[in-house]
N, C-alpha and C positions, 0 to 999 in steps of 0.2 A: 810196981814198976820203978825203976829207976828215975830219979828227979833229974831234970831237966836241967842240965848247966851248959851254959852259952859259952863255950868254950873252944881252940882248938886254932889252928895256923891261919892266918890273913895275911894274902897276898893281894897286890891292888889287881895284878894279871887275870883278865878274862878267863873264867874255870877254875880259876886256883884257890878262891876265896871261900873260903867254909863259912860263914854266916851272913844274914841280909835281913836289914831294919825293912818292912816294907811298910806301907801307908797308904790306905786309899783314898784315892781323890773323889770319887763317886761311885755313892750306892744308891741302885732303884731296885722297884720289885712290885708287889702287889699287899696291898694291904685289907682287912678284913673292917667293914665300917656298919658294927654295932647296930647303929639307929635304919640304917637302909638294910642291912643283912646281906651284903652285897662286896665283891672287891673290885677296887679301883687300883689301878698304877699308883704308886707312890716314891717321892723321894726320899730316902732315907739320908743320916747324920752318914756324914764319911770322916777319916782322921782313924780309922781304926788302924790301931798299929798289931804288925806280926813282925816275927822272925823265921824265918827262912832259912834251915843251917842239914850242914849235914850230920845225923849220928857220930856218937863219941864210942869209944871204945866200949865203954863198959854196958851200953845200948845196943851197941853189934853183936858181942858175945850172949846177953839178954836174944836178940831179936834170931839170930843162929839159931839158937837153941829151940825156940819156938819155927823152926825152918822159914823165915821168912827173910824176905829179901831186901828188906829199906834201906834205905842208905840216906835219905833225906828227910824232913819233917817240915810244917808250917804250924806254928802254934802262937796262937792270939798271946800279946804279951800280958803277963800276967795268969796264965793258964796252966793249968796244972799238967795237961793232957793236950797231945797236937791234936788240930784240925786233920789234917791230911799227912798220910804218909810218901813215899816217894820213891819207886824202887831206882827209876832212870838218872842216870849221870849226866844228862845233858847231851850224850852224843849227835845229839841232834839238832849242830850248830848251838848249841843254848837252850836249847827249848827243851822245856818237861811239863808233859800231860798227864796228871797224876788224877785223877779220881775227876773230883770240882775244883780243880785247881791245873791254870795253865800261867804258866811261869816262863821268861827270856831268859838266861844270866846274862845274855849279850843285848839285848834292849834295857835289862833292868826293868821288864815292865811286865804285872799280875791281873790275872782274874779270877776271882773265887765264887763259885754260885753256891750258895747256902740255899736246899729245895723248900725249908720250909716246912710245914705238915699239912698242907693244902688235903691230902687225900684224908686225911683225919681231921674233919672239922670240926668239931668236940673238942677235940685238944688245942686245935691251932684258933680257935675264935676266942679262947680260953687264956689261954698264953702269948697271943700274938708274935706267935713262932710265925713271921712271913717270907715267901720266899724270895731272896734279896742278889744281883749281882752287884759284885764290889769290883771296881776297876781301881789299880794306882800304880804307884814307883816303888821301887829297893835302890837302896842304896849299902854297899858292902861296910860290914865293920873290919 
């Protein structure tokens, strides 16, 4: 797949902006606790940052070709691979309901639910893969 370059027009204008630093203010979820074997609500570290942008050309003609429809991505900075793809433009005032990820461009403001592998507890008491909602801001580059 093509690498991931944060590229492409930034305008400050509502809708026109092609990329977004976002940052969560707060993650909770459930966590797995060893000694009791049991899960409790937990608060999780927030400050995770993503970017928020839409597909570059040479992504479009890639993602064409495999007939699919994205137009936008969220991927954890530093990732090789997006979290969530994105087919919607926003026509809906700003808002885009993408998979685990609901996003404003007119509030500037996300939430991403990671499920975790709760239904695989093998894996998930193992890895401490839990399932976490992250709330926070974008801000346009």
């Amino acid at each position: 797949m093509a690498a991931f370059i944060f590229a492409g027009s930034v305008t400050a204008a509502y809708g026109e902006t092609s990329q977004y630093l976002c940052i969560s203010d707060v993650a909770v979820g459930l966590a797995f606790e060893k000694e009791t074997q049991s899960w409790h609500p937990q608060t999780f570290k927030a400050g995770h940052k993503y970017i928020f942008r839409k597909i570059n050309d040479e992504e479009r003609k890639e993602f064409e070709a495999l007939n699919l429809k994205w137009k936008w991505m969220f991927v954890e900075f530093g990732a090789a691979y997006p979290l969530v793809r994105c087919i919607d433009e926003s026509a809906n005032y700003g808002y885009m309901g993408c998979g685990n990820l609901s996003i404003s461009l007119k509030t500037l403001r996300f939430q991403l639910y990671r499920a975790g592998m709760f239904v695989e507890p093998e894996a998930e008491e193992a890895k401490g893969d839990n399932p976490v909602l992250e709330i926070g801001k974008c801000t346009p580059l």
